[in-house]
N, CA, C and O atoms as a GROMACS GRO file, in nm:
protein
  212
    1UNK      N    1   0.082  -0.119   0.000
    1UNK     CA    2   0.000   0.000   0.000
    1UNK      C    3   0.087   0.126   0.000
    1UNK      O    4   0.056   0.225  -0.066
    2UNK      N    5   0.202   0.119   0.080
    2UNK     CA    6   0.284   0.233   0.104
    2UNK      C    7   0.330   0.263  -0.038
    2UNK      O    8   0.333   0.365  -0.106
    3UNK      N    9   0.365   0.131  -0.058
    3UNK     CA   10   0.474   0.115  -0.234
    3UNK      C   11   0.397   0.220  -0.322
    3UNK      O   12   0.445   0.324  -0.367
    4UNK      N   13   0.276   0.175  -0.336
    4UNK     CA   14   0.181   0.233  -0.470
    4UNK      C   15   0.182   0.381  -0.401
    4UNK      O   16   0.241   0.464  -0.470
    5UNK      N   17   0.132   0.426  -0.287
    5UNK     CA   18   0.152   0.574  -0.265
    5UNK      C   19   0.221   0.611  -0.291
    5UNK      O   20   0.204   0.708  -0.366
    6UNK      N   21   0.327   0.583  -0.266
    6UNK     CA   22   0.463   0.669  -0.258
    6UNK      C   23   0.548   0.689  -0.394
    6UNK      O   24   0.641   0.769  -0.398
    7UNK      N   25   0.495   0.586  -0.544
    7UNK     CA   26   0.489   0.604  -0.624
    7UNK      C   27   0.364   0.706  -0.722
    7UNK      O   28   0.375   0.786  -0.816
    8UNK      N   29   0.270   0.664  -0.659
    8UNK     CA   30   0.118   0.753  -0.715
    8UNK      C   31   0.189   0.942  -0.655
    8UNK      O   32   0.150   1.033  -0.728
    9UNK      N   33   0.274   0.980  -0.546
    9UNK     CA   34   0.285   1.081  -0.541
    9UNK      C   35   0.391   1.144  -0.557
    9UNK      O   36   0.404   1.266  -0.556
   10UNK      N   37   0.510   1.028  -0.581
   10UNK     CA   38   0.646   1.084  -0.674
   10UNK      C   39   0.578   1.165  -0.826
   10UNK      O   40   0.600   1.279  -0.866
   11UNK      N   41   0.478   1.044  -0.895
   11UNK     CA   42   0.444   1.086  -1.030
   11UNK      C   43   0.378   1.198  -0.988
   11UNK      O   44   0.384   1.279  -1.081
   12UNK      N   45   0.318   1.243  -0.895
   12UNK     CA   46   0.275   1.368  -0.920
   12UNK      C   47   0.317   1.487  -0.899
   12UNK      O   48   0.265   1.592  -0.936
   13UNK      N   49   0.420   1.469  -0.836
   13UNK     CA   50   0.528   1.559  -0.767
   13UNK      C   51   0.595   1.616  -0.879
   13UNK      O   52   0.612   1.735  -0.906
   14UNK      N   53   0.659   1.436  -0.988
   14UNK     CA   54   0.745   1.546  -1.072
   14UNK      C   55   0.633   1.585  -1.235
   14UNK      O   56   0.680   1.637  -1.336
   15UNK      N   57   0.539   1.558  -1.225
   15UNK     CA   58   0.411   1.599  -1.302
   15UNK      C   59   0.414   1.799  -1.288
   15UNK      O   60   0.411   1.892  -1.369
   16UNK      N   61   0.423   1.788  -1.154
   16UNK     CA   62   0.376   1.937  -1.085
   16UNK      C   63   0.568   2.025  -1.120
   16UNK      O   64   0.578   2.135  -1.174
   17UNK      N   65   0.684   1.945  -1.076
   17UNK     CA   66   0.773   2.016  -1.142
   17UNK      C   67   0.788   2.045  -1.304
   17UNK      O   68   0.837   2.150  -1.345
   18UNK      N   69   0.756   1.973  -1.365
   18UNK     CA   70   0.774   1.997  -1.532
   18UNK      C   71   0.632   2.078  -1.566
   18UNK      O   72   0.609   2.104  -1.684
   19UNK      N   73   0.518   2.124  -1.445
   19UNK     CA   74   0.440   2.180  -1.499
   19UNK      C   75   0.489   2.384  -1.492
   19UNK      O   76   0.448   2.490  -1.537
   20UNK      N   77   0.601   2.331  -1.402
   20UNK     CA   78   0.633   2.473  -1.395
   20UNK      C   79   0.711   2.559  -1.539
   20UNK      O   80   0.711   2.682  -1.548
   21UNK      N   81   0.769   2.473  -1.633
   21UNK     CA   82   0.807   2.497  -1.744
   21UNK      C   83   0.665   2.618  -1.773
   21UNK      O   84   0.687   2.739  -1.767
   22UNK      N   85   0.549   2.574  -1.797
   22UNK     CA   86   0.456   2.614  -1.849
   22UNK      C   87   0.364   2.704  -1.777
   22UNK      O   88   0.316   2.789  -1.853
   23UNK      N   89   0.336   2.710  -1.687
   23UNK     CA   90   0.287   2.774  -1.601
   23UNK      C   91   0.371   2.912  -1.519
   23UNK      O   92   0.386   2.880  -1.401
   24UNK      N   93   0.416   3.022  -1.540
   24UNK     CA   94   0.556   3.088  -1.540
   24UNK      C   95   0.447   3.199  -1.399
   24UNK      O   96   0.502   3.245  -1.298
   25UNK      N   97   0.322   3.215  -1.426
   25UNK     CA   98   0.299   3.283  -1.285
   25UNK      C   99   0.284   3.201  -1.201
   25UNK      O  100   0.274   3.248  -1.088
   26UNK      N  101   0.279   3.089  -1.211
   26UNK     CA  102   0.237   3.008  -1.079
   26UNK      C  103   0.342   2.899  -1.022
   26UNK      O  104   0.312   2.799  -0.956
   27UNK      N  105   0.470   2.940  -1.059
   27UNK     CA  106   0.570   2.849  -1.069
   27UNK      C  107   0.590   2.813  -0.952
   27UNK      O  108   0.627   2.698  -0.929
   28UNK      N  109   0.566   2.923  -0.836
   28UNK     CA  110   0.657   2.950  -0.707
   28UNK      C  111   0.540   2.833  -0.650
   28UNK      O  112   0.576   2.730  -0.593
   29UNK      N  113   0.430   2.857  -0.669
   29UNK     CA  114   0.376   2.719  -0.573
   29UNK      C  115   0.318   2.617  -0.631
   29UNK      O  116   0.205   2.583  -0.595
   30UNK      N  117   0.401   2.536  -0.754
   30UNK     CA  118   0.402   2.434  -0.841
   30UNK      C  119   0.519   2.371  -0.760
   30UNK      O  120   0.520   2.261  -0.704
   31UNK      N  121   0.643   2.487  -0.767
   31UNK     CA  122   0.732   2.419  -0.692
   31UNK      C  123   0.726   2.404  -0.550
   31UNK      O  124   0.784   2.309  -0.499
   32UNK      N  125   0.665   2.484  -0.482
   32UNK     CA  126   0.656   2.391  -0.365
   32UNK      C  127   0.579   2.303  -0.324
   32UNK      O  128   0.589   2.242  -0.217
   33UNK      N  129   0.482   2.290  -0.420
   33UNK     CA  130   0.373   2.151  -0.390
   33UNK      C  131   0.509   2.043  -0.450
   33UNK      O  132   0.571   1.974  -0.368
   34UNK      N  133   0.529   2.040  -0.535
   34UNK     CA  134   0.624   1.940  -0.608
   34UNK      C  135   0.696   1.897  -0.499
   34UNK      O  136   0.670   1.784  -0.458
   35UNK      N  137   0.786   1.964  -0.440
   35UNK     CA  138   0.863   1.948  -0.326
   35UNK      C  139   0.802   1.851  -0.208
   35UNK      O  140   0.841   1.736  -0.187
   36UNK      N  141   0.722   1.904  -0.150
   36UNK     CA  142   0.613   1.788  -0.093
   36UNK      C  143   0.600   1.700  -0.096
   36UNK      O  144   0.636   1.610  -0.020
   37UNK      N  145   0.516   1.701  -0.232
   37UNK     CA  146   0.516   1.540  -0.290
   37UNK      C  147   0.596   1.483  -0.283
   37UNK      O  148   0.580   1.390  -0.204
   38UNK      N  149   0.728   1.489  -0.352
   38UNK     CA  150   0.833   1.430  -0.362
   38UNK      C  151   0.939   1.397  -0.258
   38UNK      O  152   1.046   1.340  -0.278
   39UNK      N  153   0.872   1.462  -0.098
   39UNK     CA  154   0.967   1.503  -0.030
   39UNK      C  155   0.865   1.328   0.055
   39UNK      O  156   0.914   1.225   0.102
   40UNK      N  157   0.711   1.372   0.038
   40UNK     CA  158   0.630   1.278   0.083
   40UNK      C  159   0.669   1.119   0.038
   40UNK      O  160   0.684   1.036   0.127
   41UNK      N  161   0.678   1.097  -0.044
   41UNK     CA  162   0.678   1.014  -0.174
   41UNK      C  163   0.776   0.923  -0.170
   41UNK      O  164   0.771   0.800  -0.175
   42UNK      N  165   0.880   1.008  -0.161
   42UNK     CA  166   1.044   0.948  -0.085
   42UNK      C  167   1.048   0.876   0.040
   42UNK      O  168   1.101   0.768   0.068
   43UNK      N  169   0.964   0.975   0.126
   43UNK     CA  170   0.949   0.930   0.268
   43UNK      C  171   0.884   0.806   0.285
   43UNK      O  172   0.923   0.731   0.374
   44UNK      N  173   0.756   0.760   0.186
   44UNK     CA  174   0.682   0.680   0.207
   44UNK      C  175   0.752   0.549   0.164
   44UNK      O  176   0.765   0.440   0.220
   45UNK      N  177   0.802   0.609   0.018
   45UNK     CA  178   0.910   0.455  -0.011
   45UNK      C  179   1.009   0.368   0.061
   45UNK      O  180   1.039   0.250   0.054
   46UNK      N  181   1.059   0.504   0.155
   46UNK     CA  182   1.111   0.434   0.267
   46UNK      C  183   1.098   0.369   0.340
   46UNK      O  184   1.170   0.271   0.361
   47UNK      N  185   0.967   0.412   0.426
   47UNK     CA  186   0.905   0.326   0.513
   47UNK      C  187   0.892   0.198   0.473
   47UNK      O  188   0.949   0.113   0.542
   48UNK      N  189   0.825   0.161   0.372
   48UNK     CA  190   0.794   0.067   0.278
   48UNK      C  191   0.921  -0.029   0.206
   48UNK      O  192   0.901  -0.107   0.112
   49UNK      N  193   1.010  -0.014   0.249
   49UNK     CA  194   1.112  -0.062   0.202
   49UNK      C  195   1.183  -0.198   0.257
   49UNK      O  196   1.223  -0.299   0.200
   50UNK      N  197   1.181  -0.150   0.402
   50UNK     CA  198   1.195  -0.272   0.473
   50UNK      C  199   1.071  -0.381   0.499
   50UNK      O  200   1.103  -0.476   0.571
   51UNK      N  201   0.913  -0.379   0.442
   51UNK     CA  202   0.839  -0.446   0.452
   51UNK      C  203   0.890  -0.557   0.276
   51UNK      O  204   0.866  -0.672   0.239
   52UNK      N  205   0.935  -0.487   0.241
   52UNK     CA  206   0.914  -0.543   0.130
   52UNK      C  207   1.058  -0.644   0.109
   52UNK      O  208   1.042  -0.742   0.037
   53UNK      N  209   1.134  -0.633   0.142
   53UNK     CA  210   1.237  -0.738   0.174
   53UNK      C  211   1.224  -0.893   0.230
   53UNK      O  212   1.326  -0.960   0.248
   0.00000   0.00000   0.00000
């Protein structure tokens, strides 16, 4: 369960960084949601890491 989260919110994390290419007023909090996610995402894979061994 952790696995699939923590993948379902990497992809959205770096979804939300490459959306900042395009989005040029709203960059500043594209990137910090991105950050989040990815900061989340990481965290969760971790946890999940030693179950899965």
């Amino acid at each position: 369960m952790f696995g699939a989260l923590s993948i379902v919110t990497i992809g959205v994390g770096s979804a939300l960084a490459y959306a900042t290419r395009s989005y040029r007023l709203r960059a500043d909090l594209f990137e910090a949601c991105a950050g989040i996610f990815l900061i989340a995402g990481l965290g969760l894979l971790g946890a999940s890491l030693p179950h899965l061994a």
